[in-house]
N, C-alpha and C positions, 0 to 999 in steps of 0.2 A: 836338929831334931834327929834322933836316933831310932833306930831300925825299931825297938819296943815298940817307942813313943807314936810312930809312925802307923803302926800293926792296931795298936790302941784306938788313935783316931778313926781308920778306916773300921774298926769295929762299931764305934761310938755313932758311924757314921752311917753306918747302915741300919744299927739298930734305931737312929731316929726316921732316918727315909727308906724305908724298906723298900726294895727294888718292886715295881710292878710284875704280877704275875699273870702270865697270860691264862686264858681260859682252855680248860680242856675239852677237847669237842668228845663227846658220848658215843655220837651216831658219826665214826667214819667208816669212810666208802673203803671196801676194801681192796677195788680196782684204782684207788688211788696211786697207789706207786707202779703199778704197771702202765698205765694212762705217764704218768711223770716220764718213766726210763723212756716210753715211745716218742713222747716229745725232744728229748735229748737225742734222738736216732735210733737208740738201740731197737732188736726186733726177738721179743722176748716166745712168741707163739714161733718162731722158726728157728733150729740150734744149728748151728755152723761146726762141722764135724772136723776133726784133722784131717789132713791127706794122709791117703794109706802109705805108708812105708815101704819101700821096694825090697825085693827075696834078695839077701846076699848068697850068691852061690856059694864060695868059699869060703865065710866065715869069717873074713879079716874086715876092716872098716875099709871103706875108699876115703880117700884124701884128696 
């Protein structure tokens, strides 16, 4: 069977079983993905800042 003939079938094939389509919900919560990232750990109401950067006197980079 050749690459067409293959491309054809999986066409033929969806057009008779068309894949299940899930339902779209209307009414989502829209603390959902915050609720989700808090569950994975993250901590979205408090930001973690960089450390501040030391003054180089002279100018040059340390190594």
């Amino acid at each position: 069977m050749g690459k067409q003939s293959k491309l054809k079938q999986k066409r033929q094939d969806l057009k008779n079983n068309p894949p299940e389509v899930l339902p779209v919900k209307e009414d989502l919560d829209p603390t959902h993905f915050v609720e989700t990232m808090e569950k994975q750990g993250y901590q979205l109401k408090t930001s973690n800042s960089c450390p501040n950067l030391p003054q180089i006197e002279d100018g040059k980079p340390q190594l």
